[in-house]
C-alpha positions as a Markdown table, in Angstrom:
| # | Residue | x | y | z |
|---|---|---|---|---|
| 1 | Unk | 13.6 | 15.7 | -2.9 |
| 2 | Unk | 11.3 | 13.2 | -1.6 |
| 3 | Unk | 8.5 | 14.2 | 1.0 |
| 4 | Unk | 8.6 | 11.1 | 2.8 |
| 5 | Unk | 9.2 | 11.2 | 6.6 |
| 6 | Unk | 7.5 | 11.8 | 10.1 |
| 7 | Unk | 7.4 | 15.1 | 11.1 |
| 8 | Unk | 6.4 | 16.4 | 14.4 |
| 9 | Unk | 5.0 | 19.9 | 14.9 |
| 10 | Unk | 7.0 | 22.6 | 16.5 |
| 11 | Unk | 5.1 | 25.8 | 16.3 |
| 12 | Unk | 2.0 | 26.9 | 14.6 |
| 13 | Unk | 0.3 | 30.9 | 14.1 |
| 14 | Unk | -3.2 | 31.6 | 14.1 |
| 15 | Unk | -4.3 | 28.5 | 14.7 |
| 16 | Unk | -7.7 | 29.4 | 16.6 |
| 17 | Unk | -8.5 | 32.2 | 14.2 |
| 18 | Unk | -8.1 | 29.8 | 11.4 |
| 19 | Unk | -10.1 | 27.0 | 12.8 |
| 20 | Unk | -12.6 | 29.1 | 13.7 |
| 21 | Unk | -13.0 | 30.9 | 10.1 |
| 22 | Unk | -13.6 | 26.5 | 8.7 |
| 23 | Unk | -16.1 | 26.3 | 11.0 |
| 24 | Unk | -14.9 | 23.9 | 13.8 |
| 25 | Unk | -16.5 | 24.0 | 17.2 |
| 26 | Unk | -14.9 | 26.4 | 19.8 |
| 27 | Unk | -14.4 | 23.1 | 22.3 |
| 28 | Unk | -12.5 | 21.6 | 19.7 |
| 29 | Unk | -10.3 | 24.6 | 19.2 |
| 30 | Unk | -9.5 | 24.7 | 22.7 |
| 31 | Unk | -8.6 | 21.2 | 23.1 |
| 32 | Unk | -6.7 | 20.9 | 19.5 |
| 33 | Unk | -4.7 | 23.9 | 20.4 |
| 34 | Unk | -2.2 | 22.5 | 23.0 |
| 35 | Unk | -2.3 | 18.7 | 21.6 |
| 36 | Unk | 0.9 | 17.0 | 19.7 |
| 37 | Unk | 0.6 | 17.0 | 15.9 |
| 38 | Unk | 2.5 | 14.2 | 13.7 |
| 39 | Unk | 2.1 | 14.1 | 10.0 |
| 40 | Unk | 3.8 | 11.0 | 8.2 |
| 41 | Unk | 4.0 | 11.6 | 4.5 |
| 42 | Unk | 4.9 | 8.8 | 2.1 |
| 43 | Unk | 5.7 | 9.6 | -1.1 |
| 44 | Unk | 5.8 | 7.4 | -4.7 |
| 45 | Unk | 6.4 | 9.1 | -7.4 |
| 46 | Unk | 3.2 | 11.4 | -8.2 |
| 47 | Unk | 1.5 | 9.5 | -5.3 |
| 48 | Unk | 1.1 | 10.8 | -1.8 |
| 49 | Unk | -0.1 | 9.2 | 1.7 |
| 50 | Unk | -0.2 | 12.1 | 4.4 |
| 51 | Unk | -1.4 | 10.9 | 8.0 |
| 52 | Unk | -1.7 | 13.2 | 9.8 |
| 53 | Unk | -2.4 | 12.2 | 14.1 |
| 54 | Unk | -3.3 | 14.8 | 16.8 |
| 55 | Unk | -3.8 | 13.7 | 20.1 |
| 56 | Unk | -6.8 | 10.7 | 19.4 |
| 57 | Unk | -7.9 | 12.3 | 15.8 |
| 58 | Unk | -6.2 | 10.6 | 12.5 |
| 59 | Unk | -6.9 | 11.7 | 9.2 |
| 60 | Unk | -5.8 | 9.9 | 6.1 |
| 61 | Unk | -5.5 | 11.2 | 3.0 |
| 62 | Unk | -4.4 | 9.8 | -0.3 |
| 63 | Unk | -3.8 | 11.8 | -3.5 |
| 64 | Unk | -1.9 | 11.6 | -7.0 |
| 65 | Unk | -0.8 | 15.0 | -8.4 |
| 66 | Unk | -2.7 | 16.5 | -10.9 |
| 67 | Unk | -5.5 | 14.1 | -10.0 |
| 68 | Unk | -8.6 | 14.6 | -8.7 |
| 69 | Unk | -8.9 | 13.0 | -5.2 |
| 70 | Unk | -11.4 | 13.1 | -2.2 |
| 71 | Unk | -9.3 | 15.0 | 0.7 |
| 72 | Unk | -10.8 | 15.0 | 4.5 |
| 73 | Unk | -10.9 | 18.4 | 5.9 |
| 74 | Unk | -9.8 | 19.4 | 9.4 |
| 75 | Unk | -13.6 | 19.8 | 10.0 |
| 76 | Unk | -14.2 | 15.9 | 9.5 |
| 77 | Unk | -15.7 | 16.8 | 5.9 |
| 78 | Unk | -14.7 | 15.4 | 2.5 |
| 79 | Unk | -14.2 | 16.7 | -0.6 |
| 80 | Unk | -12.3 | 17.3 | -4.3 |
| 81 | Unk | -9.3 | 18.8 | -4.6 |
| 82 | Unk | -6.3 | 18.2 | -7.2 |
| 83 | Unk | -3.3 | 18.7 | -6.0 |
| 84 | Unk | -0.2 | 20.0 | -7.7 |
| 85 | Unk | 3.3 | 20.3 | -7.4 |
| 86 | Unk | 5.7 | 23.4 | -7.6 |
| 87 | Unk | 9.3 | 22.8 | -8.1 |
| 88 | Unk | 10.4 | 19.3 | -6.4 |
| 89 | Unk | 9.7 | 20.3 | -3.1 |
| 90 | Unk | 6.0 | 22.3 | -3.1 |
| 91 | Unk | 2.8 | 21.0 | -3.1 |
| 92 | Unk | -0.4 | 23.5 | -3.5 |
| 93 | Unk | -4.2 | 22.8 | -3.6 |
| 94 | Unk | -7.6 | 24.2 | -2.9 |
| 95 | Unk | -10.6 | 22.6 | -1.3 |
| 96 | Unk | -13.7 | 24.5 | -0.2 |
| 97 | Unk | -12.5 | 28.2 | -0.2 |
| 98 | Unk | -8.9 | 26.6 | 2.2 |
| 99 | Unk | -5.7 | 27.2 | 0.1 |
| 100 | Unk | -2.9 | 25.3 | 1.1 |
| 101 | Unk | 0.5 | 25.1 | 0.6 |
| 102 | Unk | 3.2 | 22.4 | 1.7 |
| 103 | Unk | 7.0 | 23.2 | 1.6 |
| 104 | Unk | 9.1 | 21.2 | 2.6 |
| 105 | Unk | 13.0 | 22.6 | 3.4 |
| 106 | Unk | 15.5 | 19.6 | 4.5 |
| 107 | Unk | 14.1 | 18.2 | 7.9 |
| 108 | Unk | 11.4 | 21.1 | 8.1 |
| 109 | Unk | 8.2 | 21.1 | 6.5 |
| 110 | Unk | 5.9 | 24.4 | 6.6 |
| 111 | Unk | 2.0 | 24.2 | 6.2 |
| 112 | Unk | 0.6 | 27.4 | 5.3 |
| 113 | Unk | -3.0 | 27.5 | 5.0 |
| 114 | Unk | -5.3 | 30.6 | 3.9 |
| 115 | Unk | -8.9 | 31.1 | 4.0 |
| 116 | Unk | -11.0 | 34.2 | 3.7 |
| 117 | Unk | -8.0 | 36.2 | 4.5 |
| 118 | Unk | -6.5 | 34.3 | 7.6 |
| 119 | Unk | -4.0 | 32.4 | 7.6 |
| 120 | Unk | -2.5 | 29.6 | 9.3 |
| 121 | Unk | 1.4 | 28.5 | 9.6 |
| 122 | Unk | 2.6 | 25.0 | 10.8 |
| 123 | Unk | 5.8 | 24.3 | 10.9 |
| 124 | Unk | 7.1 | 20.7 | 11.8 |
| 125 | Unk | 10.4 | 19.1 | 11.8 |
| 126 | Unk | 11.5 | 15.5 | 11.0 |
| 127 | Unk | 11.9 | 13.1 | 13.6 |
């Protein structure tokens, strides 16, 4: 199964809990919370591309599984991860304290993100 796609956010849980716990500014929070989200994924082989674009902010991230790679948080900040891959459809990795796990389902992919007991749920479908 092959990650690759657009994918345009439907719903999300405890997204200003979540953002708060990483540390990004309350203003931020409140004007992130309401704003489109589209993540485009491209996938080859063990390599990955994920854009993701909400309202003016892009972040870009490239990573092979199993590598180490730089990844740029949802706080602006970079650092390693490695990423792995569960099955042929999960991807899991760490980065400063923030687990996360992708899962992608046919034309839905869901983000679940966890840190210091909160946790976050996006779910987006493919457009």
């Amino acid at each position: 199964m092959s990650f690759t796609g657009k994918y345009e956010l439907q719903s999300q849980e405890n997204f200003e809990p979540f953002m708060r716990a990483i540390g990004l500014p309350e203003d931020q929070i409140q004007k992130g919370k309401n704003l489109k989200s589209v993540s485009e994924i491209v996938q080859d082989g063990k390599k990955f591309t994920s854009t993701v674009t909400t309202g003016s902010k892009v972040i870009k991230n490239q990573f092979t599984i199993g590598e180490e790679s730089e990844i740029e948080l949802m706080t602006g900040e970079k650092v390693k991860a490695v990423v792995q891959m569960e099955g042929n459809n999960k991807l899991i990795g760490e980065a400063k304290g923030i687990k996360t796990i992708v899962e992608l389902n046919g034309d839905t992919i869901t983000y679940t993100m966890t840190v210091g007991g909160i946790t976050m749920k996006r779910v987006s479908k493919r457009i």
